[in-house]
ZAMARGU-4260 file (C-alpha; in steps of 0.2 Angstrom, whole numbers, plus 5000, padded with zeros to 4 digits):
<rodrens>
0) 5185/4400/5126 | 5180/4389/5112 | 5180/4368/5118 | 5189/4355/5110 | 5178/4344/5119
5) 5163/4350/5112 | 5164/4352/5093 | 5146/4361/5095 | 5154/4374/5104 | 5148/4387/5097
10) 5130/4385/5092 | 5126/4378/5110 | 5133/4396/5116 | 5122/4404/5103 | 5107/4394/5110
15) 5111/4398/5128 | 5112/4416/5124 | 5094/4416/5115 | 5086/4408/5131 | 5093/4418/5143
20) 5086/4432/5131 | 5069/4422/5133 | 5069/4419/5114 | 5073/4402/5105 | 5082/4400/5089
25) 5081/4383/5079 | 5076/4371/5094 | 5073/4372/5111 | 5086/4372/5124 | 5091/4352/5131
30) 5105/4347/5138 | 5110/4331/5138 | 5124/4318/5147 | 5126/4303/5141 | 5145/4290/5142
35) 5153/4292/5126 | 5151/4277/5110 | 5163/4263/5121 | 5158/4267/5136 | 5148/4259/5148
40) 5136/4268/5157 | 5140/4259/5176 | 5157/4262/5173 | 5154/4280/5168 | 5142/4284/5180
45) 5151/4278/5195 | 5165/4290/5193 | 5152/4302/5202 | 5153/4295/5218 | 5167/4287/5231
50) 5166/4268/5227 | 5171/4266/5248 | 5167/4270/5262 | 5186/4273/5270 | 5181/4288/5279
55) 5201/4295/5275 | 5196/4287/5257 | 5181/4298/5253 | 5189/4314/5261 | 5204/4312/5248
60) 5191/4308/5235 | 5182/4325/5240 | 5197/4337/5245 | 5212/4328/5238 | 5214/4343/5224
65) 5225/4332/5214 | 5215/4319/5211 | 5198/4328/5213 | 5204/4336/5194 | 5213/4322/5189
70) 5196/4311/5192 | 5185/4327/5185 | 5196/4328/5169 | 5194/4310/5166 | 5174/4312/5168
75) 5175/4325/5154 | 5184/4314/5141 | 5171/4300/5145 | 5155/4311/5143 | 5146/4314/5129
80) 5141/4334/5132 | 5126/4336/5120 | 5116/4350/5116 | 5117/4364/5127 | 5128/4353/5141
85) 5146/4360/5142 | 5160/4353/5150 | 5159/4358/5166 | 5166/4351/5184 | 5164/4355/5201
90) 5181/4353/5210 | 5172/4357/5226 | 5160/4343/5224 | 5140/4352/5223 | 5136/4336/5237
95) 5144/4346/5251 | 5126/4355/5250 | 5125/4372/5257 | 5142/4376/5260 | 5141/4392/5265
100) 5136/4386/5282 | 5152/4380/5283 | 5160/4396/5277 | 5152/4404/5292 | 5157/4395/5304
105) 5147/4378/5305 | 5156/4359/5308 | 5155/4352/5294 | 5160/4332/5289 | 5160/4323/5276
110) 5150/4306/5280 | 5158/4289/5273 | 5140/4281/5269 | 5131/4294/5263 | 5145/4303/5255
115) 5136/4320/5260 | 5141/4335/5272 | 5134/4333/5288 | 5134/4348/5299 | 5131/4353/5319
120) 5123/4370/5325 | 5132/4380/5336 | 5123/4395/5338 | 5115/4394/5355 | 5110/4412/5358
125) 5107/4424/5347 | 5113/4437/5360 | 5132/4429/5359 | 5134/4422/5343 | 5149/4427/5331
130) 5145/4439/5316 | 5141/4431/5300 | 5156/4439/5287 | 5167/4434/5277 | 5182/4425/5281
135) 5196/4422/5270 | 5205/4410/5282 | 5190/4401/5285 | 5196/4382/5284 | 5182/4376/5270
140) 5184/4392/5259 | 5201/4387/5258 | 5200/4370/5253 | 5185/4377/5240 | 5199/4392/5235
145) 5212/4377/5230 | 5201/4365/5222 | 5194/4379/5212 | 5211/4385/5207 | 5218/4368/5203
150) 5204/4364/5192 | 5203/4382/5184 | 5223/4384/5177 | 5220/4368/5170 | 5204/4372/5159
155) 5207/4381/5148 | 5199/4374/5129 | 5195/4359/5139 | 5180/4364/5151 | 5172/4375/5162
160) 5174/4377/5180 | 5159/4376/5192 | 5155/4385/5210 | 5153/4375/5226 | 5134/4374/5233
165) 5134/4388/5240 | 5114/4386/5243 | 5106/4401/5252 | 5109/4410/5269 | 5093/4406/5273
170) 5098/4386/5272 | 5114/4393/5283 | 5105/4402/5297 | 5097/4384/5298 | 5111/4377/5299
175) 5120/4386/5310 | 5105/4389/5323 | 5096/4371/5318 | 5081/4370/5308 | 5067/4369/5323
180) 5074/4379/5332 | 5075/4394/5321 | 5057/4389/5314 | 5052/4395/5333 | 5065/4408/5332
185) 5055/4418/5319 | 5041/4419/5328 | 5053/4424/5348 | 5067/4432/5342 | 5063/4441/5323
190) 5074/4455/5326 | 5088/4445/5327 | 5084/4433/5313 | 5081/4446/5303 | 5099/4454/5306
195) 5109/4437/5306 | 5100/4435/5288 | 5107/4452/5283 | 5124/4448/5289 | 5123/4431/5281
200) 5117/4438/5262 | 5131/4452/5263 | 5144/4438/5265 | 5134/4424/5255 | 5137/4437/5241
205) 5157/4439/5244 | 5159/4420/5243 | 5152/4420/5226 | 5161/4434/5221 | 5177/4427/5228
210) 5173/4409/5221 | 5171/4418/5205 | 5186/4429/5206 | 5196/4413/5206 | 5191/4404/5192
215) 5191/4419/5182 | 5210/4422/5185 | 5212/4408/5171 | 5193/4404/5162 | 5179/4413/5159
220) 5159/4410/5161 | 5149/4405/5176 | 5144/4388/5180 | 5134/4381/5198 | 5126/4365/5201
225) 5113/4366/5189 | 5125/4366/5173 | 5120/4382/5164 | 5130/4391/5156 | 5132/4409/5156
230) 5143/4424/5149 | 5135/4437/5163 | 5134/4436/5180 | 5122/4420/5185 | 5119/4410/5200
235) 5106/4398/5208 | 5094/4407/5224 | 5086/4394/5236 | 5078/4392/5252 | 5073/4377/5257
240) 5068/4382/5273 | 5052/4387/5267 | 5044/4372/5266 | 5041/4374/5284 | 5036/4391/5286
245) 5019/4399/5280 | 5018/4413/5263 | 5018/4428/5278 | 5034/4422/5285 | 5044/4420/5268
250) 5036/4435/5265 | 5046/4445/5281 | 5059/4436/5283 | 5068/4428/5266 | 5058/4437/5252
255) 5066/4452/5252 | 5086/4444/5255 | 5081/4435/5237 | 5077/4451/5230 | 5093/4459/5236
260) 5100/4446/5227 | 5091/4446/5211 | 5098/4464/5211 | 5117/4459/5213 | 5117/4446/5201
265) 5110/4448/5184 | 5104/4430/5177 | 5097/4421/5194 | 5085/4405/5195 | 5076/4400/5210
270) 5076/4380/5215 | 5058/4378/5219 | 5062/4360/5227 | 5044/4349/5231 | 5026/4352/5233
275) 5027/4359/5252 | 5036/4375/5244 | 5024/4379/5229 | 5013/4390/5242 | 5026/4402/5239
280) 5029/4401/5222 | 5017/4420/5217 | 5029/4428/5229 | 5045/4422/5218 | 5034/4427/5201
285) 5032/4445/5207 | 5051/4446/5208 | 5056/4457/5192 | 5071/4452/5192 | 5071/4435/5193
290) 5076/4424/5179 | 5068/4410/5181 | 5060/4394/5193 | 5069/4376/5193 | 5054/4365/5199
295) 5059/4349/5206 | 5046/4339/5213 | 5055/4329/5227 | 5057/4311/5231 | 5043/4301/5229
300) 5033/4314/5220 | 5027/4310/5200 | 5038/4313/5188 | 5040/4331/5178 | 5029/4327/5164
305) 5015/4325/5179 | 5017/4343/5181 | 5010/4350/5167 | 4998/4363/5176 | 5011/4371/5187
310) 5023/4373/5173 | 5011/4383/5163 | 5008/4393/5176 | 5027/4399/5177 | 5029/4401/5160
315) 5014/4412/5161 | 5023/4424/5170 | 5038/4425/5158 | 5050/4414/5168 | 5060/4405/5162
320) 5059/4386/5166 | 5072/4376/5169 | 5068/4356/5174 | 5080/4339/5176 | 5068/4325/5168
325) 5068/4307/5163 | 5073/4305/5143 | 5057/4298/5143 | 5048/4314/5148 | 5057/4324/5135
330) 5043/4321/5121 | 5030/4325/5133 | 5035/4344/5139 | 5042/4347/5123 | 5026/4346/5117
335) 5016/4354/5129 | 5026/4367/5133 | 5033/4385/5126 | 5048/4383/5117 | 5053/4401/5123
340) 5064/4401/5139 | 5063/4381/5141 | 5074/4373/5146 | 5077/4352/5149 | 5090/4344/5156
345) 5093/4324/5154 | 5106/4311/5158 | 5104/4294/5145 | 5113/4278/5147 | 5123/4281/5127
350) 5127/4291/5117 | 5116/4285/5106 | 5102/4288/5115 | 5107/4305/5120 | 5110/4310/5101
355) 5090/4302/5095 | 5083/4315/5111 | 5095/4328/5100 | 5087/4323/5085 | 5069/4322/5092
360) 5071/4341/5097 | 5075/4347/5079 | 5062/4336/5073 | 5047/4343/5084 | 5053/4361/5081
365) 5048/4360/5063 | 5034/4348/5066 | 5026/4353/5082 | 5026/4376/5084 | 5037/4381/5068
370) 5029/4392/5055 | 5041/4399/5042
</rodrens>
């Protein structure tokens, strides 16, 4: 599908392609956002959130598939998709985190304030809880089943289309159990931890493929939160459970679910998320399978360039690294990091600005590593 919003098309693919390849051809791989020349940034960037807090007003603006896409094609047109950013959008917006919780069975509401998913346990004993499959009549997969289609028929030459959050089943279970209570649950009931885990990957897996099987009806590639693109199979792993759990317990109990999905999908990048969950990260490097790390440091925490260390340290296991930074940070990790298999991702405030970042890259390719 070549993109009449992106006259670059092409070479971003070809760029995309050599990173997942862990290779780099004439720069590394950066992708940048930024309002199109005319636009102002407040204006653009408020189109990414409900400006109310009507509570039927923000569900319309979440679920409303009309003007979800309607609002999503006009982001497209006003945004400068530089680099290696295609146009993508996430009909079922990527704030409803973890939505496979919901899939299984968890309340979910969208809050008016926070513009977030809120979400209720509801297991209360293992010994009676409902299996963990899939559900076709579930009531948020089809809401997700017509957003995606809406925004799918629709795309075609104009931009990609996105998957919802679907998170981890790990992130589920908690969710579904409650996060303190299944932290003691591992240690009083393992057995059945372990088998609502299992149920919960099986079906994680058939939402994606269904998710998937929509949007491929009308438009091909695969798209999820973090904005990669991809012409094989791909998808995000998390658990951010583990920030509470010691390196033995990940070990047991989620470890080998992520393997078991690094084996059903062929491009996967685990979302390493704050300092807590680094304890686990040689258990994620051992994967053979597994693509790649996404560090984010958390809220609060210094900045990517202040990672330096860490960062080496992945791409020292041939990982490839994939890391949302400050424009300002760009110069920085570019120059202190392996071109091969790096990948930044930036938001500016012009299109200007966006196209000197562009320009930056080219120029420390041939300055900084290059030799002809």
């Amino acid at each position: 599908m070549e993109l009449h919003t992106k006259p670059d098309w092409q070479a971003a693919e070809e760029r995309m392609d050599a990173w997942w390849a862990g290779a780099v051809l004439d720069r590394p791989v950066l992708l940048v956002r930024a309002p199109r020349k005319g636009m102002d940034f407040a204006a653009w960037d408020s189109q990414f959130l409900p400006q109310t807090t009507d509570p039927d007003a923000v569900n319309r603006w979440f679920l409303d598939a009309e003007e979800v896409v309607e609002r999503w094609e006009r982001i497209v047109d006003a945004t400068f998709w530089g680099g290696e950013a295609f146009p993508v959008v996430y009909p079922m917006n990527t704030r409803i985190v973890s939505i496979t919780a919901a899939y299984l069975g968890c309340p979910f509401e969208i809050h008016p304030i926070s513009h977030t998913a809120w979400s209720q346990p509801v297991i209360d004993d293992w010994a009676t809880r409902k299996p963990l499959v899939f559900d076709p009549e579930n009531i948020w997969w089809q809401r997700s089943r017509k957003l995606l289609n809406a925004a799918a028929q629709r795309a075609s030459g104009r931009y990609y289309v996105g998957l919802p959050d679907l998170n981890a089943p790990g992130q589920a279970i908690a969710q579904l159990r409650g996060m303190q209570e299944l932290a003691v649950d591992l240690v009083d009931y393992p057995d059945a931890v372990k088998q609502a885990l299992a149920e919960a990957n099986v079906a994680w897996r058939r939402y994606w493929e269904a998710a998937n099987g929509v949007i491929h009806q009308w438009i091909e590639g695969y798209f999820y939160w973090m904005g990669l693109w991809s012409d094989r199979a791909s998808i995000d792993l998390q658990c951010d459970f583990n920030v509470l759990i010691s390196p033995r317990m990940f070990d047991e109990f989620f470890l080998p679910g992520l393997e078991e999905q690094t084996r059903w999908v062929e491009r996967t990048i685990f979302h390493l998320d704050g300092p807590e969950a680094i304890r686990h990260l040689d258990a994620l490097l051992a994967l053979p399978r597994l693509a790649g790390i996404q560090w984010v440091p958390g809220g609060g925490k210094p900045p990517m360039s202040k990672w330096l260390p860490l960062l080496h340290r992945i791409q020292s296991k041939g990982k490839r690294l994939v890391l949302m930074c400050e424009p300002w940070e760009v110069d920085t990790l570019l120059s202190n990091l392996e071109p091969e298999g790096l990948l930044l991702s930036t938001r500016c405030t012009s299109q200007a600005e966006a196209e000197k970042l562009l320009k930056l890259a080219h120029k420390w390719r041939r300055t900084q590593w290059f030799v002809e």
